[in-house]
Steps between C-alpha positions, in 0.01 A plus 500: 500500500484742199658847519346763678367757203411867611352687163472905491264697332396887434302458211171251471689175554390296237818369403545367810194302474517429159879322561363361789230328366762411225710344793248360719656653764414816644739725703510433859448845551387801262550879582421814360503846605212735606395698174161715455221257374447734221820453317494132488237200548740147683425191257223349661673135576751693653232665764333136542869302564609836740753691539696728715513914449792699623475861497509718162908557534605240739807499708771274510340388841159483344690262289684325732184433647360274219855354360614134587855419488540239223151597334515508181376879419364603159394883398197491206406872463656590857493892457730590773895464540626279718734629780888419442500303858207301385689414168812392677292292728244296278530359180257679296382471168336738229323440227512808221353586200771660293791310314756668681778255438487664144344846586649633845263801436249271598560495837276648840130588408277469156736274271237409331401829353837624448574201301172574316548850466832416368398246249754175597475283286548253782317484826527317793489392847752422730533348883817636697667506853347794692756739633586818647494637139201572307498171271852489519479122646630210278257371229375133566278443260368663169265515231450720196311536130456648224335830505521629202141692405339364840226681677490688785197224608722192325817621708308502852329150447881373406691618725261340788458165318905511516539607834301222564643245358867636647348511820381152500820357341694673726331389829407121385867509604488656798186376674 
């Protein structure tokens, strides 16, 4: 029997359906948490293979709630921090959009911008262990490139074909 997958989301969740469909595999169970309709519009194969909402700022026990031991747990644009005893207790992994193995600056919210803003001439994704620090966890898996004169519209559509393919190299090993 494969391993049980549980995939997070805060955003739209497309890149969980997009590596899913990669996979052929879906998670065995997709959650989000309850945001106004207004500031974001849930990928619409997302909606049609279901998923579970928690509240906006869920608890640990919210958490608990949803979490299976020996699940293999993935965050893809999970907006919220996950509780230290939650940390300790799953293994948890987060997929980021910001090099920070060479720019610790990069770490908690908006990497993306702040590398753009910056002007690296390298950008990048990485996957890491999710612990009680913000993106403090050890880095699994990366991917970076050239950025050198990119656009702001350029850097967005890399960094998610990258995440993508991280996400789907990291997990064919997983699941």
């Amino acid at each position: 029997m494969a391993t049980k997958w549980i995939a997070f989301f805060s955003q739209t969740g497309s890149e969980i359906a997009e590596v899913s469909e990669h996979l052929g595999r879906w998670p065995d169970l997709i959650v989000t948490n309850k945001r106004p309709d207004e500031i974001r519009t849930i990928d619409s194969r997302i909606v049609e293979y279901g998923y579970t909402e928690l509240p906006n700022k869920p608890t640990a026990d919210d958490l608990e709630a949803v979490l299976q031991d020996n699940a293999v747990i993935t965050l893809h644009g999970w907006l919220r921090i996950m509780p230290p005893i939650i940390c300790n207790k799953y293994l948890i992994y987060n997929g980021h959009p910001g090099l920070i193995t060479m720019y610790p600056e990069l770490k908690g919210k908006d990497p993306q911008m702040k590398a753009f803003n910056l002007k690296h001439d390298l950008m990048g994704c990485v996957i890491h262990k999710v612990t009680a620090g913000v993106d403090e966890g050890k880095v699994l898996k990366e991917v970076f490139f050239n950025a050198w004169n990119i656009t702001e519209e350029n850097m967005w559509k890399t960094l998610r074909d990258r995440s993508s393919y991280l996400w789907i190299k990291f997990l064919k090993e997983l699941v």
